[in-house]
C-alpha positions as CSV (number, residue, x, y, z in Angstrom):
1,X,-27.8,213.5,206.9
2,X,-25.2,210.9,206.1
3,X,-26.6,207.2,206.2
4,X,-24.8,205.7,209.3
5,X,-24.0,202.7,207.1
6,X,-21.8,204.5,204.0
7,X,-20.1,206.1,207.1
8,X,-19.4,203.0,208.6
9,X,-18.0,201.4,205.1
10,X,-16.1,204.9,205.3
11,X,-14.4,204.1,208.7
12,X,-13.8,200.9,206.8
13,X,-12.0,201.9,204.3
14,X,-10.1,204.6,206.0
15,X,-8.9,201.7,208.7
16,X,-7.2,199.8,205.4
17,X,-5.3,202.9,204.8
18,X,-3.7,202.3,208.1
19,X,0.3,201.7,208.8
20,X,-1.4,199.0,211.3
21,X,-4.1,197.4,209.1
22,X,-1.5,197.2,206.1
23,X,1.2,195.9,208.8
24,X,-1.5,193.7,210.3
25,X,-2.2,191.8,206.8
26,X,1.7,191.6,206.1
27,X,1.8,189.7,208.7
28,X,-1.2,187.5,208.8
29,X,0.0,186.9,205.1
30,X,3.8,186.2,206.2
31,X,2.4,183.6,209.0
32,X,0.3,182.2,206.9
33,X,2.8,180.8,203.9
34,X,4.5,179.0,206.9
35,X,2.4,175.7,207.6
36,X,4.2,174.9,210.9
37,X,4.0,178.5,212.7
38,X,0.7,179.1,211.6
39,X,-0.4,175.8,213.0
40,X,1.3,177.0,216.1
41,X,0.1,180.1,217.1
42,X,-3.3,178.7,216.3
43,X,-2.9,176.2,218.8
44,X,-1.9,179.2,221.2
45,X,-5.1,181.1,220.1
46,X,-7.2,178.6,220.8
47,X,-6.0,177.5,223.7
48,X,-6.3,181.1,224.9
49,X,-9.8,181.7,223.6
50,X,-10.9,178.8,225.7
51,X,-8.9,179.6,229.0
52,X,-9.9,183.2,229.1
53,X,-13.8,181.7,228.3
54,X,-13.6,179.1,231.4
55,X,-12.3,182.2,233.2
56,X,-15.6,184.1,232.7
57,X,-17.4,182.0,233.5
58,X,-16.3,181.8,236.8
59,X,-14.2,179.2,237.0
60,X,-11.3,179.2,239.0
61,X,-7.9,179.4,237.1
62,X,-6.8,176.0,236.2
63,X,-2.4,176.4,237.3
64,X,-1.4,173.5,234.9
65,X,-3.4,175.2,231.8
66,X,-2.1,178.9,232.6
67,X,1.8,177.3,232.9
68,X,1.1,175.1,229.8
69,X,-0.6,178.7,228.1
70,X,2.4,180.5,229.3
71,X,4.8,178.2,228.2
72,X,3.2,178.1,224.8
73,X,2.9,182.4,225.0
74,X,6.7,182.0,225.1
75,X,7.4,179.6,222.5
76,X,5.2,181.3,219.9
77,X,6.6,184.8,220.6
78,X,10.6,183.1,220.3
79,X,9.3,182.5,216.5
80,X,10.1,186.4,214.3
81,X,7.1,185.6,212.1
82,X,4.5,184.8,215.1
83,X,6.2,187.2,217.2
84,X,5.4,190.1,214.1
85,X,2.1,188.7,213.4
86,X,1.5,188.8,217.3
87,X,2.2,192.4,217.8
88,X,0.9,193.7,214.5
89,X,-2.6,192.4,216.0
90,X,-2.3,194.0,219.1
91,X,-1.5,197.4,217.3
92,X,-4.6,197.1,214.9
93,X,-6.5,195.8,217.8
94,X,-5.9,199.1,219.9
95,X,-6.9,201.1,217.0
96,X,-10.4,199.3,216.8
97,X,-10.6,199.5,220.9
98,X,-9.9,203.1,220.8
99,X,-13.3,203.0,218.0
100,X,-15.8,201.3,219.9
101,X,-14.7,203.4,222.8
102,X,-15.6,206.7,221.2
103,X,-18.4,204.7,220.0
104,X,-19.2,204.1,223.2
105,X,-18.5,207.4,225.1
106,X,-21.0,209.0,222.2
107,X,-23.9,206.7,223.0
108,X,-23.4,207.4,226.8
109,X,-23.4,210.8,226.8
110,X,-27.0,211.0,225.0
């Protein structure tokens, strides 16, 4: 039997072979040799990260931070280098959801 942990640095390595993983770091390499975009979207990440965590824990949506997220969502996406970088992490981000979901599914079943 395979040790779970040289498959895992498999599943690794196979994931850098990727069209999205190598897309993903074009991008994340693109944004980052801009200074001013970079700072921008993460303003917009963080901003994010901490609406969607007041949001779990239960507190009601604030209206002025979701319009000032949303206008911010908008700016950042108007941008061809956020707007790449962006969508590139959503793609390799739906590859490692689709993982931990037959991950997942596998431990269930047992």
């Amino acid at each position: 039997m395979q040790n779970v942990y040289d498959l895992a640095h498999e599943l690794v390595r196979s994931l850098k072979e990727t069209d999205q993983f190598k897309d993903y770091k074009d991008a994340q390499k693109a944004l980052k040799a801009n200074d001013q975009v970079n700072a921008m979207m993460n303003d917009f990440q963080q901003k994010s990260m901490e609406f969607q965590a007041k949001t779990m824990m239960g507190e009601a949506p604030d209206q002025d931070a979701l319009a000032q997220l949303q206008n911010l969502y908008s700016i950042v996406m108007s941008d061809p280098l956020a707007s790449s970088f962006f969508n590139a992490q959503m793609q390799l981000q739906t590859i490692i959801a689709d993982i931990y979901k037959i991950i997942g599914e596998a431990v269930d079943e047992e």
